[in-house]
ZADO-1210 file (C-alpha; in nm, 4 decimals, padded with zeros to 6 digits):
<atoms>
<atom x="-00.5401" y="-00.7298" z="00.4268" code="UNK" pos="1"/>
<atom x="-00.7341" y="-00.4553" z="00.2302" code="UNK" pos="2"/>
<atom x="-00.4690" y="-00.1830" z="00.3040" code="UNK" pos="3"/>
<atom x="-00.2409" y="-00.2331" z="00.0209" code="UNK" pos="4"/>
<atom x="-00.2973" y="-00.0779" z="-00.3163" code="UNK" pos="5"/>
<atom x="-00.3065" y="-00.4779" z="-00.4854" code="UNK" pos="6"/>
<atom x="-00.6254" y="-00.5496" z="-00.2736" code="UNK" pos="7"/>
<atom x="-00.7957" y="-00.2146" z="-00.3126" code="UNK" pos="8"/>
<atom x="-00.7261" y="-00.2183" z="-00.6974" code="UNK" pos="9"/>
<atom x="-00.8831" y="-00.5722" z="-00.6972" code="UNK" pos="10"/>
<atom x="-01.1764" y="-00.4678" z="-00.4693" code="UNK" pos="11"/>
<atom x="-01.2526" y="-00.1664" z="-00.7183" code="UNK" pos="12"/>
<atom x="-01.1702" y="-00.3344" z="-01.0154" code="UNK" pos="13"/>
<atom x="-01.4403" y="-00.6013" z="-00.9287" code="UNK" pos="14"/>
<atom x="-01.7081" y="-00.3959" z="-00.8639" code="UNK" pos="15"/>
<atom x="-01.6836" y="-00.2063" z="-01.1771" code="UNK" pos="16"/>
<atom x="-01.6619" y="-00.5295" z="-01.3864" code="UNK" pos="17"/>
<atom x="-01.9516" y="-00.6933" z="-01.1951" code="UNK" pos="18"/>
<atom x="-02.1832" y="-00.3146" z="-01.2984" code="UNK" pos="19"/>
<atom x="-02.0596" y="-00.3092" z="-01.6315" code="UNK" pos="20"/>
<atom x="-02.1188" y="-00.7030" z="-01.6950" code="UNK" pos="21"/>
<atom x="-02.5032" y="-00.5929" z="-01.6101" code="UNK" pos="22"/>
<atom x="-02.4268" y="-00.3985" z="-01.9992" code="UNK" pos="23"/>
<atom x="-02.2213" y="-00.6369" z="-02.2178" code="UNK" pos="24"/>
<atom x="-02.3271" y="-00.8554" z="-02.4530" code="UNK" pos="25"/>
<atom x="-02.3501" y="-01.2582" z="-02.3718" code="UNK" pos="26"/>
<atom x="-02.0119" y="-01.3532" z="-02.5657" code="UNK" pos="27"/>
<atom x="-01.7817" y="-01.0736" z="-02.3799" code="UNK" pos="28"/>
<atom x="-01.9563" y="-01.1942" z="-01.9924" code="UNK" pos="29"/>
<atom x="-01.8392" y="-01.5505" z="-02.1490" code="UNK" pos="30"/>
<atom x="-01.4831" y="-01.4402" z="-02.2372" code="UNK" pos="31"/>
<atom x="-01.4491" y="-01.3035" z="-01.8480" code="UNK" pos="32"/>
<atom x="-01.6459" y="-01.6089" z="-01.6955" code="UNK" pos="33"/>
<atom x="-01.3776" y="-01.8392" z="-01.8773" code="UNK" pos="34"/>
<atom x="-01.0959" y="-01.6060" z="-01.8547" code="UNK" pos="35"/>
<atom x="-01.1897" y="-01.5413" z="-01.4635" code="UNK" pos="36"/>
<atom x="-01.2435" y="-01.9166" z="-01.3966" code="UNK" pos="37"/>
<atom x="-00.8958" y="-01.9939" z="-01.5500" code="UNK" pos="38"/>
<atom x="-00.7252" y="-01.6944" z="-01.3539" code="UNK" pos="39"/>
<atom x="-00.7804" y="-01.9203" z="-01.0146" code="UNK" pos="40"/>
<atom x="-00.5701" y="-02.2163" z="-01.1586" code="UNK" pos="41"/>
<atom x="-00.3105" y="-01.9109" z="-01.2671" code="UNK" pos="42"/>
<atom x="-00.3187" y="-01.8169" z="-00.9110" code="UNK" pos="43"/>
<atom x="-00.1550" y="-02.1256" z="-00.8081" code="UNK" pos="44"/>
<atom x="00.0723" y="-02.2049" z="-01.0455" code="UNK" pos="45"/>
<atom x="00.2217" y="-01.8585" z="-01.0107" code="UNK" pos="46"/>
<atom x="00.2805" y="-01.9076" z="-00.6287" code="UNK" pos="47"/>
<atom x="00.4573" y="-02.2249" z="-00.7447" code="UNK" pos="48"/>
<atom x="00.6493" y="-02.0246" z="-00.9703" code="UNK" pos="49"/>
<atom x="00.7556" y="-01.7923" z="-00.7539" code="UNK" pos="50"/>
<atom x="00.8825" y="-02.1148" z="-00.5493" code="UNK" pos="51"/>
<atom x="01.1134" y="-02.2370" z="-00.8561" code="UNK" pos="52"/>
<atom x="00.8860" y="-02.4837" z="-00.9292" code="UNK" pos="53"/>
<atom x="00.6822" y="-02.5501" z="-01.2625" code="UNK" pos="54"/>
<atom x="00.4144" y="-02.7941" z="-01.3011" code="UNK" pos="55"/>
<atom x="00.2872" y="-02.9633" z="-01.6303" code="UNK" pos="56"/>
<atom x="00.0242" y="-03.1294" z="-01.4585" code="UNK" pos="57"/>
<atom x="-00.2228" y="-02.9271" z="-01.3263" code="UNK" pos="58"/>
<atom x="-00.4504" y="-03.0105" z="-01.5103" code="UNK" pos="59"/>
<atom x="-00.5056" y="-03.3494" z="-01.2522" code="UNK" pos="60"/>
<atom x="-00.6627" y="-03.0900" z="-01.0110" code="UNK" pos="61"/>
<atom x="-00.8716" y="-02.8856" z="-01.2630" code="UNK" pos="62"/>
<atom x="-00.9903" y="-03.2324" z="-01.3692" code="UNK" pos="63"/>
<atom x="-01.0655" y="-03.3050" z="-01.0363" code="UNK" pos="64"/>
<atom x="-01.2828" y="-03.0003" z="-00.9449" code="UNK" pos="65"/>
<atom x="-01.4686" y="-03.0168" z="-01.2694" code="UNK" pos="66"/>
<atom x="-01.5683" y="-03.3909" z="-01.2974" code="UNK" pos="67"/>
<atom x="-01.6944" y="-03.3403" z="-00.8517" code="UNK" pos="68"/>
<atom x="-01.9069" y="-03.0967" z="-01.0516" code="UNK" pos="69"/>
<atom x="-02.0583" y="-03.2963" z="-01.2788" code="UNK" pos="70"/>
<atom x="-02.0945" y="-03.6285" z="-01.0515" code="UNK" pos="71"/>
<atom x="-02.2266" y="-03.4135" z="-00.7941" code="UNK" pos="72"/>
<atom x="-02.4656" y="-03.2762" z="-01.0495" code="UNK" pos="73"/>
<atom x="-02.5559" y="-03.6551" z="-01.2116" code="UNK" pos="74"/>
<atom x="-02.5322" y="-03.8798" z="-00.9245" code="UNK" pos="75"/>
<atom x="-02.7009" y="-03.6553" z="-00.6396" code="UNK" pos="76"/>
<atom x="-02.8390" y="-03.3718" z="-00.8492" code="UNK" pos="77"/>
<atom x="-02.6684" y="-03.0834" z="-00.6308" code="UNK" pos="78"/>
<atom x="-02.7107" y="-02.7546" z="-00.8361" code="UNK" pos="79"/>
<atom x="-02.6091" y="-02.4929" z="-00.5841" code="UNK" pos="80"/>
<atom x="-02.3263" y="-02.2530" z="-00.7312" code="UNK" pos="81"/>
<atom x="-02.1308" y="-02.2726" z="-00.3647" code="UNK" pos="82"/>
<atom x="-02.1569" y="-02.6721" z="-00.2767" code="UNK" pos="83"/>
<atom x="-02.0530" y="-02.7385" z="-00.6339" code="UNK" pos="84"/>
<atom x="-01.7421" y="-02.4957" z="-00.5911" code="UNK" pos="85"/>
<atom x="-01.6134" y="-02.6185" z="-00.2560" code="UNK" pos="86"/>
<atom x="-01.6806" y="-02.9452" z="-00.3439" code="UNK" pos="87"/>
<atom x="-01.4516" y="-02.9094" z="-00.6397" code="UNK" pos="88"/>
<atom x="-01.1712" y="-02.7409" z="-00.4027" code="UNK" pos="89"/>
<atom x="-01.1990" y="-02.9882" z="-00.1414" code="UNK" pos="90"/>
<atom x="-01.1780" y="-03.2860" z="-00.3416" code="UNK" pos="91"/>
<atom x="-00.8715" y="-03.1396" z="-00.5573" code="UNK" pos="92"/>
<atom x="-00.6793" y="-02.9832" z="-00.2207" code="UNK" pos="93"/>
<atom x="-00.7201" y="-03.3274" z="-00.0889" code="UNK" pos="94"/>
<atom x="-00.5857" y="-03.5392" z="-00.3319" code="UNK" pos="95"/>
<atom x="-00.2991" y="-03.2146" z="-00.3379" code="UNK" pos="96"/>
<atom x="-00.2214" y="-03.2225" z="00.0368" code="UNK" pos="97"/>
<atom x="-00.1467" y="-03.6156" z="-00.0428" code="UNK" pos="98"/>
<atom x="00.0342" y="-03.5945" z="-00.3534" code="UNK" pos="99"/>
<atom x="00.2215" y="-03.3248" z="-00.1893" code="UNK" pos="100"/>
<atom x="00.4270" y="-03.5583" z="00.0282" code="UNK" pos="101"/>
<atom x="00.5750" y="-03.6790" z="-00.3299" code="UNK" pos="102"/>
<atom x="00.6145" y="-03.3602" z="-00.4827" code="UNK" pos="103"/>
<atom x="00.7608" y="-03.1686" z="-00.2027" code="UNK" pos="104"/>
<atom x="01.0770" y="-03.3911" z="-00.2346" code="UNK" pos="105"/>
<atom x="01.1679" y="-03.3205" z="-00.6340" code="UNK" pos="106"/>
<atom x="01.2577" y="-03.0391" z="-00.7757" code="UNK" pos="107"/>
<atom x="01.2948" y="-02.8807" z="-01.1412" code="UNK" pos="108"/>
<atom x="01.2113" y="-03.1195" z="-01.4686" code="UNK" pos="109"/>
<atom x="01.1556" y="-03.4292" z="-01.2340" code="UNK" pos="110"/>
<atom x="00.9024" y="-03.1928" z="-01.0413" code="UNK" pos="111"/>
<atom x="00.7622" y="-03.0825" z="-01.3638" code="UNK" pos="112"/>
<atom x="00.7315" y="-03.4155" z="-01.5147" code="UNK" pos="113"/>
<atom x="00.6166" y="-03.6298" z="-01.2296" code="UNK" pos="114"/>
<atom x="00.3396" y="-03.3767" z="-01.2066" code="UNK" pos="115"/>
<atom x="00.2299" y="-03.4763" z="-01.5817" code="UNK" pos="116"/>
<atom x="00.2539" y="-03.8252" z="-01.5291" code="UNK" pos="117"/>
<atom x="00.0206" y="-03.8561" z="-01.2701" code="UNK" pos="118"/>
<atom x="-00.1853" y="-03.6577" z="-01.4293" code="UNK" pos="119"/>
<atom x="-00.2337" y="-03.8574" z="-01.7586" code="UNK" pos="120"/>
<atom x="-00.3024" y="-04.1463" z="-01.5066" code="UNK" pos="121"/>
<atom x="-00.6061" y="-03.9632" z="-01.4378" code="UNK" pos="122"/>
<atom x="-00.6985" y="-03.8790" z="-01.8017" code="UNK" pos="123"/>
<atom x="-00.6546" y="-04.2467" z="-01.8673" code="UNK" pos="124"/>
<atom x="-00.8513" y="-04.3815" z="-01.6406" code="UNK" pos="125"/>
<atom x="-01.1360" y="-04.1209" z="-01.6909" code="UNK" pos="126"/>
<atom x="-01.1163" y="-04.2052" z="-02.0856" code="UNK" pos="127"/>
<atom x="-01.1599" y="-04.6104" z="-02.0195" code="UNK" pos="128"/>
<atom x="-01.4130" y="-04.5591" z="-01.7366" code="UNK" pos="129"/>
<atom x="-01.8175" y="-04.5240" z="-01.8459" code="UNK" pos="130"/>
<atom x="-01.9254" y="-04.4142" z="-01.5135" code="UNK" pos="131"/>
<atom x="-01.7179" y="-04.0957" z="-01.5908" code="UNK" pos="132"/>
<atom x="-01.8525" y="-04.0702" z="-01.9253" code="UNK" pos="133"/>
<atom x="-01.5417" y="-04.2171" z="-02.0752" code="UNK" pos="134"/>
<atom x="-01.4606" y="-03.9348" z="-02.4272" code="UNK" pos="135"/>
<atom x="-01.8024" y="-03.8161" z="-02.4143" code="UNK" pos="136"/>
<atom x="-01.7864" y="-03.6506" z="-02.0575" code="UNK" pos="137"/>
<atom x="-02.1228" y="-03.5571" z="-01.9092" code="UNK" pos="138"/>
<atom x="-02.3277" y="-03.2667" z="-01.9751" code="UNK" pos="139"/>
<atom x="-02.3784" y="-03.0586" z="-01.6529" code="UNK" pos="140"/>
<atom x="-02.7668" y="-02.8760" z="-01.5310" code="UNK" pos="141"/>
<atom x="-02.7638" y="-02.5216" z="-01.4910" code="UNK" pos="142"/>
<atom x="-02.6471" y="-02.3607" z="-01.1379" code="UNK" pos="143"/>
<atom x="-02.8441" y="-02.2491" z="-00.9019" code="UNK" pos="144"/>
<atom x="-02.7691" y="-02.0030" z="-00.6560" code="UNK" pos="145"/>
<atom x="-02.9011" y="-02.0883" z="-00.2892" code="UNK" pos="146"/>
<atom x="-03.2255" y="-02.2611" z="-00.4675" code="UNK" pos="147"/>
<atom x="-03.3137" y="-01.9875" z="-00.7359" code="UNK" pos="148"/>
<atom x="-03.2618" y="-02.0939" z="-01.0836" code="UNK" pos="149"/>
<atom x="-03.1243" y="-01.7990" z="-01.2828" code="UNK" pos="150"/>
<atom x="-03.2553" y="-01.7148" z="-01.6051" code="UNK" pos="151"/>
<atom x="-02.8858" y="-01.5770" z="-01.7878" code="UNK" pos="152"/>
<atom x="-02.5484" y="-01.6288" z="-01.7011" code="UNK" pos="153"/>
<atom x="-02.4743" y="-01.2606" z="-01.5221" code="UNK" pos="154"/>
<atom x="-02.5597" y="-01.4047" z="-01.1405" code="UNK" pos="155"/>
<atom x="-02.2391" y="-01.6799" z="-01.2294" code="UNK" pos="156"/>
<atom x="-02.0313" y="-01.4065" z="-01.3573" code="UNK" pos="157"/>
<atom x="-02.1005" y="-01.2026" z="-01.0345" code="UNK" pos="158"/>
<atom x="-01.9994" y="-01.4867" z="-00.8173" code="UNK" pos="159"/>
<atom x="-01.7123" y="-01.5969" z="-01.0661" code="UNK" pos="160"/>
<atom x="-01.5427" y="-01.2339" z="-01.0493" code="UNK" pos="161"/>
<atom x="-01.6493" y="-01.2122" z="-00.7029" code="UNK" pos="162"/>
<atom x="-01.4610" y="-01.5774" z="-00.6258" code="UNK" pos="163"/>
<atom x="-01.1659" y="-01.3850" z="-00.7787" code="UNK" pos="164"/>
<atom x="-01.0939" y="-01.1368" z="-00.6520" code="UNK" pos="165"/>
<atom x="-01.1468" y="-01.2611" z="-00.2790" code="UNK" pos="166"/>
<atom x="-00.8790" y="-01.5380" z="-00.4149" code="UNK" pos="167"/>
<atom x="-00.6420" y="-01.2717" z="-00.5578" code="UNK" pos="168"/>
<atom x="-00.6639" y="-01.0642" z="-00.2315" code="UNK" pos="169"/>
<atom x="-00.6216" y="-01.3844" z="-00.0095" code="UNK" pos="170"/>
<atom x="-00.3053" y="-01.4943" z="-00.1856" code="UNK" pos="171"/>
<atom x="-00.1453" y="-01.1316" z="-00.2016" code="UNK" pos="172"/>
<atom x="-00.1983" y="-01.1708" z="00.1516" code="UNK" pos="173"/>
<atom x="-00.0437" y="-01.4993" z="00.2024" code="UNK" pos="174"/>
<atom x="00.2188" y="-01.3914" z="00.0114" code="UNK" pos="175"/>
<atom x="00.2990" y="-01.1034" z="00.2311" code="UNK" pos="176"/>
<atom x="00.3169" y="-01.3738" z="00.5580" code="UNK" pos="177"/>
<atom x="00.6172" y="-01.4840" z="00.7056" code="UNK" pos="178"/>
<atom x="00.5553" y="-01.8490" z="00.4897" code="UNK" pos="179"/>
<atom x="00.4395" y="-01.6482" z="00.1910" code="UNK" pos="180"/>
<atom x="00.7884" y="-01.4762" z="00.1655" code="UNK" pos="181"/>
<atom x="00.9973" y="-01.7823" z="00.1858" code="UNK" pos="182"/>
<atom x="00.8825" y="-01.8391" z="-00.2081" code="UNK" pos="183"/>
<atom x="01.1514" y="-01.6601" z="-00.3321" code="UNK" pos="184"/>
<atom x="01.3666" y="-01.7132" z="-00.0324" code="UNK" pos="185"/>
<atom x="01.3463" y="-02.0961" z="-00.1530" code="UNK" pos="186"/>
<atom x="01.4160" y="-02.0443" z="-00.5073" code="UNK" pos="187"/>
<atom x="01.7617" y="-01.8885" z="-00.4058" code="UNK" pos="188"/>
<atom x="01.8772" y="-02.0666" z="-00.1894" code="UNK" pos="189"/>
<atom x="01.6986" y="-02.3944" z="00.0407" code="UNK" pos="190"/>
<atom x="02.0147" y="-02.4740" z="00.2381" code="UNK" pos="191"/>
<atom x="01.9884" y="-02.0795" z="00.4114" code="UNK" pos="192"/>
<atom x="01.5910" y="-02.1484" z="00.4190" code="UNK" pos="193"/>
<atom x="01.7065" y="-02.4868" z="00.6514" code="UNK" pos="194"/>
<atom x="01.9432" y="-02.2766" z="00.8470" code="UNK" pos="195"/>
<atom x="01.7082" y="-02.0157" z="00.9432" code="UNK" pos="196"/>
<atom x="01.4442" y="-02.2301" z="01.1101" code="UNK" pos="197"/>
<atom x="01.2030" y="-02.3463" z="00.8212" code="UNK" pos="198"/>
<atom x="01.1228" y="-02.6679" z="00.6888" code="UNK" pos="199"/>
<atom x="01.1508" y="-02.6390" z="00.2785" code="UNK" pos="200"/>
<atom x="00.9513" y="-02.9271" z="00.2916" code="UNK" pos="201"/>
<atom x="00.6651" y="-02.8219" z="00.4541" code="UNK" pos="202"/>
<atom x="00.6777" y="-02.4783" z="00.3126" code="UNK" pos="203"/>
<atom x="00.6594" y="-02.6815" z="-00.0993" code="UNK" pos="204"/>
<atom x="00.3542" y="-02.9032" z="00.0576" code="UNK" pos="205"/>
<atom x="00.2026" y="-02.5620" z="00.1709" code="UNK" pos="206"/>
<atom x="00.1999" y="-02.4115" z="-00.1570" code="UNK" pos="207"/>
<atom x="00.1332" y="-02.6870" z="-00.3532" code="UNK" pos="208"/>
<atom x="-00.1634" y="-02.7933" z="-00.1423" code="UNK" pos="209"/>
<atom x="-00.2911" y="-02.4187" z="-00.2036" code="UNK" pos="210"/>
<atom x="-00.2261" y="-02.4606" z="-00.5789" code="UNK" pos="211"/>
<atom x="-00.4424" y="-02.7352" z="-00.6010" code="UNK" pos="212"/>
<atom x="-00.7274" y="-02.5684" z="-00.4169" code="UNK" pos="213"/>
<atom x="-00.6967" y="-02.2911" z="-00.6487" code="UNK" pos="214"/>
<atom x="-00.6778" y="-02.5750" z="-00.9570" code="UNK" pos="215"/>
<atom x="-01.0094" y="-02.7560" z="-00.8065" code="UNK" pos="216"/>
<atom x="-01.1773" y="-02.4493" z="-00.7842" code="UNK" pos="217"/>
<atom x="-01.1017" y="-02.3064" z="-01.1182" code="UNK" pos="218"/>
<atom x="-01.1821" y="-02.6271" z="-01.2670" code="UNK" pos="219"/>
<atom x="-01.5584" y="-02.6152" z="-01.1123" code="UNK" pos="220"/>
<atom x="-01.6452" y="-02.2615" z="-01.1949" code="UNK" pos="221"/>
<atom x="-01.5345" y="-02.3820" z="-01.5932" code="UNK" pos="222"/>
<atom x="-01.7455" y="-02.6459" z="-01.5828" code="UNK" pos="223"/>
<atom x="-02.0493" y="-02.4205" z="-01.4370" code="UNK" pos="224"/>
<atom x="-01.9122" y="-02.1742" z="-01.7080" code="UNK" pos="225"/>
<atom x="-01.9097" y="-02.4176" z="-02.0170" code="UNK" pos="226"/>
<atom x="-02.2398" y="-02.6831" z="-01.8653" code="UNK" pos="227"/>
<atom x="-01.9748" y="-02.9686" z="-02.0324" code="UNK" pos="228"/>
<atom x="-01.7104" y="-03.1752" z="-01.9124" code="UNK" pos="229"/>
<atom x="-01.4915" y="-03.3854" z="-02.0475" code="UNK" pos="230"/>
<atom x="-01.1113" y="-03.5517" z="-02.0317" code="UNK" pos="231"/>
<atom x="-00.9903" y="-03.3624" z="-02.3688" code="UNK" pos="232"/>
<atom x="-01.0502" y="-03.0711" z="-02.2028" code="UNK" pos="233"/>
<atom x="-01.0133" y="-03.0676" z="-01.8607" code="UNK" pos="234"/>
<atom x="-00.7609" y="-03.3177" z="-01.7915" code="UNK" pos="235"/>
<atom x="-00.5649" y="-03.3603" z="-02.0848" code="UNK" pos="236"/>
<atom x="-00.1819" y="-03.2628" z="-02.0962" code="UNK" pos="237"/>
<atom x="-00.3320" y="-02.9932" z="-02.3401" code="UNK" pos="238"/>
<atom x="-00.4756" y="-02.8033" z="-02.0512" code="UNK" pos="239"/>
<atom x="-00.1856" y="-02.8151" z="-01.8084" code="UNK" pos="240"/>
<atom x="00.0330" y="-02.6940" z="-02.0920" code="UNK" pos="241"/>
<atom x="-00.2716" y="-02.3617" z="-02.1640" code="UNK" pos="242"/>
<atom x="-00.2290" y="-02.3131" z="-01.7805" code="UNK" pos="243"/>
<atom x="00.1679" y="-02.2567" z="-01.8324" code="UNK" pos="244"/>
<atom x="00.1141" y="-02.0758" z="-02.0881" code="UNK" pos="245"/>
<atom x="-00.0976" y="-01.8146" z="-01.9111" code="UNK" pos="246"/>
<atom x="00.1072" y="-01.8520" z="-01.6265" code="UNK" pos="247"/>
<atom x="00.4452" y="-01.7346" z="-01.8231" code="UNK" pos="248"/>
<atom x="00.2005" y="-01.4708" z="-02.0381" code="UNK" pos="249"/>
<atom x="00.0822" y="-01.3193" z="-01.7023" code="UNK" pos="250"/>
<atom x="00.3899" y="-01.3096" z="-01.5212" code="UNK" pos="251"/>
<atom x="00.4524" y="-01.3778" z="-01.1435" code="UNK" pos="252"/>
<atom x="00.4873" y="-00.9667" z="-01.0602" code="UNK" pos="253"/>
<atom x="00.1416" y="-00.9654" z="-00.8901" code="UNK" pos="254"/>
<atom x="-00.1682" y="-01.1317" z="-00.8315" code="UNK" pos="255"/>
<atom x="-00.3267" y="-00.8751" z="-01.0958" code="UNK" pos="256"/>
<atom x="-00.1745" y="-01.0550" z="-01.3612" code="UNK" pos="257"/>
<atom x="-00.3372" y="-01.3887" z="-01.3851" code="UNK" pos="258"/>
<atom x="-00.6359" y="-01.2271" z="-01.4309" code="UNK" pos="259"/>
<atom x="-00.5343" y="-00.9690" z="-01.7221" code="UNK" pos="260"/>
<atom x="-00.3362" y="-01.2842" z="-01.8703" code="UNK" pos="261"/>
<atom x="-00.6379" y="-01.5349" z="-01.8627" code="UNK" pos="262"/>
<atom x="-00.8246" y="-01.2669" z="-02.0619" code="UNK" pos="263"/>
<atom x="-00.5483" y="-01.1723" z="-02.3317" code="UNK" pos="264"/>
<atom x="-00.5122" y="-01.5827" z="-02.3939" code="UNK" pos="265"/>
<atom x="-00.8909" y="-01.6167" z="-02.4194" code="UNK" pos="266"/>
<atom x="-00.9450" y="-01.3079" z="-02.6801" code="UNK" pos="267"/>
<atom x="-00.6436" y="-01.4062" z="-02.9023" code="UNK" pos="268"/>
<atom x="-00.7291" y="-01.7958" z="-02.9012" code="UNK" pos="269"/>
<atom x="-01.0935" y="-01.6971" z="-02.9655" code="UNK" pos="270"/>
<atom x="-00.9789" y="-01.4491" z="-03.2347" code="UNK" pos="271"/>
<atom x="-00.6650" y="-01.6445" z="-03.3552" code="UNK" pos="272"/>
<atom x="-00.9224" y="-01.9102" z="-03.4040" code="UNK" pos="273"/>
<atom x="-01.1671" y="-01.7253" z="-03.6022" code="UNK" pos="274"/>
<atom x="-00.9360" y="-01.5662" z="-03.7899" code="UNK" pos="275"/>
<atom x="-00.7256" y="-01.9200" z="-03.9011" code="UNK" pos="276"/>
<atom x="-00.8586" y="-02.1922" z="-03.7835" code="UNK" pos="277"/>
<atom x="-00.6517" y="-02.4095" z="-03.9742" code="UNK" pos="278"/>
<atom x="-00.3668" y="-02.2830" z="-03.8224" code="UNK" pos="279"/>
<atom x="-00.4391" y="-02.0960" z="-03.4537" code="UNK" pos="280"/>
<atom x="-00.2255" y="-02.3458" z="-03.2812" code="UNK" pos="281"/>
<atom x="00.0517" y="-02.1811" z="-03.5005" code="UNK" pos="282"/>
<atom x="-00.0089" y="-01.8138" z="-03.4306" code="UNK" pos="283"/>
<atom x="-00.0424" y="-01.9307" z="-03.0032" code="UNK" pos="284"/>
<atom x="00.3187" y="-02.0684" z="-03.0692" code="UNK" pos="285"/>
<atom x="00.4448" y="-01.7766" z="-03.2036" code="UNK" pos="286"/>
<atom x="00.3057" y="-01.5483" z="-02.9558" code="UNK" pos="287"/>
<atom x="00.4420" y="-01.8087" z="-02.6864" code="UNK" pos="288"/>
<atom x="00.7637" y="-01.8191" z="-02.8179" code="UNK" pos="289"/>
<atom x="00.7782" y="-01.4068" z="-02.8422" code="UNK" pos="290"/>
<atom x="00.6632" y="-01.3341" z="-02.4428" code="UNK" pos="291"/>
<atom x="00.9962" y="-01.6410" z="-02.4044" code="UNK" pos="292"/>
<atom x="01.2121" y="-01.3869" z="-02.6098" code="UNK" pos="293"/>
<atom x="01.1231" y="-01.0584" z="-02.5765" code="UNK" pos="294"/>
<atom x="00.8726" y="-01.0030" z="-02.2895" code="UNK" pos="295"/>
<atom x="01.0015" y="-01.2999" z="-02.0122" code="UNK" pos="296"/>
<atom x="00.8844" y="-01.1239" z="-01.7330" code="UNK" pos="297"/>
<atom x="00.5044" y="-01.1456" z="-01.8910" code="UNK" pos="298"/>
<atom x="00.2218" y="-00.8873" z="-01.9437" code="UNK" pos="299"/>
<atom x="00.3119" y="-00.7689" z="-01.6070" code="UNK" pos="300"/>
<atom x="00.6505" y="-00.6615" z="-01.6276" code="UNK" pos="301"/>
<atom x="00.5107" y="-00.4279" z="-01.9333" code="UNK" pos="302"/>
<atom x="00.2469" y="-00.2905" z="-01.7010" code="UNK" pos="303"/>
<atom x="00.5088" y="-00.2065" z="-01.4523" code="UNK" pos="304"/>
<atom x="00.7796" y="-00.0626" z="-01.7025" code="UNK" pos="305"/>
<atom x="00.5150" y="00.1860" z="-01.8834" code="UNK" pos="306"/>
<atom x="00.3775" y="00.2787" z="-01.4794" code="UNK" pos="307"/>
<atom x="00.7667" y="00.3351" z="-01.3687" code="UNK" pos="308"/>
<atom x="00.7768" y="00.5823" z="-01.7122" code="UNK" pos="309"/>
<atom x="00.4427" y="00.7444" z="-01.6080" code="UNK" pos="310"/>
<atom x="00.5897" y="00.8051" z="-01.2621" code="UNK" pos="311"/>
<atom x="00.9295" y="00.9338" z="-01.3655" code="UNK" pos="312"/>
<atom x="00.6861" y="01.1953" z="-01.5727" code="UNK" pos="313"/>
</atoms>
C-alpha cells in the first residue's frame, strides 16, 4: 500500500503540512481545513468519474454527515472529533449502500439527475422541519479530541489532513485492486465487463457506496470546520454543483488532485469574493467554463504535462 510514489508523496506531503500548520496564520489553517474537508467528497466523486458516472447530488450525503454532526452534538451532546466523524460516514454510507440499488441501474443524465432529485427531497424536508433547524440550521460546540477541549483549531487541522491523506492512500489503493480497475474497464465497455466474470452492478453499488462514505465524512469534518450547519449550504443543489466543479478542476489523474483542487477553488472563491463580490459567481463561471475548454483534463493533467517536460530535460 505505501510502496508507490502516490502514497509516499501523500505520507510526506502530510507531515510537512501538519509542521508547517504549527506556523501559519488562523485564516490559511482555515483555507486547508475547508479545502481538506471538501477534498474527501472529491475523492468520491472522482472514483465515480472514473466509472462514467457524474452525480449532481452529492450533496444528500454531505448533508447527511454534517446534520449526524450537529444532532449528535444537540440531542446527545457527543463532542469527540472521531464519534462525530464516523458517525457522519456511517449514516451517509448507509443511506448510499441503499440508494445504491437505484442508482446502480441508470446511467449518464438519468444517473446524474436522479441523484439531484433525491437530494432536494432532503433539502426540502430539512427546510420545513424545526427539529432540524428548518433555514436557520443549528450551531455546532467545539470538538473535542478523546475528552480534551482544544484551545485553537490546529489539533482539527492535524486530524483533518491526517483523515486525508489515510483516505487518499486507501482509495489509490482500491483503485489499484482487481474491483478498483474495472472503473475504467466499465466506462468502455460493460457488455466485455459482463463477459469476463464481473457483475457491473455490483461493481457501480461498490463505488457509489464508497462515494458516499467519503461524502458523509467530508460533510462532518466541514461542519467541525465551520461550528454551523445549515440546508443552504450543505445540502442545497449549490453544493453538489461546487463538488463538480472541483471534481472537473482537479481532474481524475490521481488521488493528489482533489486535494490541490479543493484548495485552488477555496483561494479563488475566497479571493474572487473579496475582490467582486457583486459579481464572484461570474468570475467562478468563467474559470469553469475555461478548465471545460482549454484544460479538460483538470489541474492534474497540467501537473503531469510540465513533470513529462521536466523528465524529457
Amino acid at each position: 500500500m505505501f510502496n508507490d510514489k502516490t502514497s509516499k508523496f501523500l505520507l510526506v506531503a502530510g507531515l510537512l503540512l501538519i509542521l508547517g500548520g504549527a506556523f501559519a496564520p488562523n485564516w490559511i489553517v482555515n483555507q486547508f481545513m475547508f479545502g481538506f474537508s471538501r477534498a474527501l467528497a472529491i475523492l468520491g466523486l472522482m472514483v465515480l468519474w472514473r466509472t462514467g458516472l457524474v452525480s449532481f447530488g452529492h450533496a444528500f450525503y454531505f448533508g447527511l454527515g454534517a446534520y449526524a454532526v450537529a444532532i449528535l452534538d444537540i440531542k446527545l451532546g457527543v463532542t469527540d472529533v472521531f464519534l462525530r466523524l464516523i458517525a457522519g460516514a456511517l449514516v451517509a454510507g448507509t443511506a448510499g449502500f441503499l440508494v445504491g440499488f437505484i442508482m446502480r441501474n441508470y446511467r449518464n443524465i438519468f444517473f446524474a439527475m436522479l441523484n439531484t432529485a433525491i437530494s432536494m427531497v432532503l433539502f426540502g424536508i430539512v427546510v420545513k422541519t424545526e427539529a432540524l433547524g428548518s433555514t436557520d440550521g443549528f450551531a455546532i460546540s467545539m470538538s473535542t479530541i478523546l475528552g480534551v477541549s482544544p484551545e485553537t483549531k490546529y489539533p482539527l487541522f492535524v486530524i483533518i489532513t491526517l483523515v486525508g491523506m489515510v483516505a487518499a492512500i486507501l482509495v489509490n489503493y482500491y483503485l489499484k485492486t482487481t474491483f478498483g480497475k474495472l472503473t475504467t474497464a466499465i466506462r468502455d465497455n460493460e457488455i466485455r465487463v459482463e463477459y469476463l466474470g464481473f457483475s457491473v452492478a455490483h461493481a457501480i453499488h461498490l463505488k457509489y457506496s464508497i462515494s458516499a462514505i467519503l461524502a458523509g465524512g467530508a460533510g462532518a469534518l466541514m461542519a467541525m470546520s465551520l461550528g454551523q450547519v445549515d440546508p443552504e449550504s450543505m445540502i442545497n443543489w449549490t453544493v453538489s454543483g461546487e463538488l463538480v466543479f472541483i471534481t472537473i478542476l482537479s481532474g481524475p489523474g490521481n488521488v493528489i488532485a482533489p486535494f490541490i483542487g479543493s484548495l485552488v477553488f477555496e483561494v479563488l472563491r475566497t479571493y474572487a469574493f473579496e475582490l467582486a463580490p457583486q459579481a464572484w459567481q461570474l468570475i467562478m463561471g468563467a474559470t469553469f467554463l475555461t478548465i471545460i475548454f482549454f484544460i479538460p483534463g483538470g489541474i492534474w493533467s497540467v501537473l503531469e504535462k510540465i513533470g513529462g517536460k521536466k523528465n524529457d530535460k
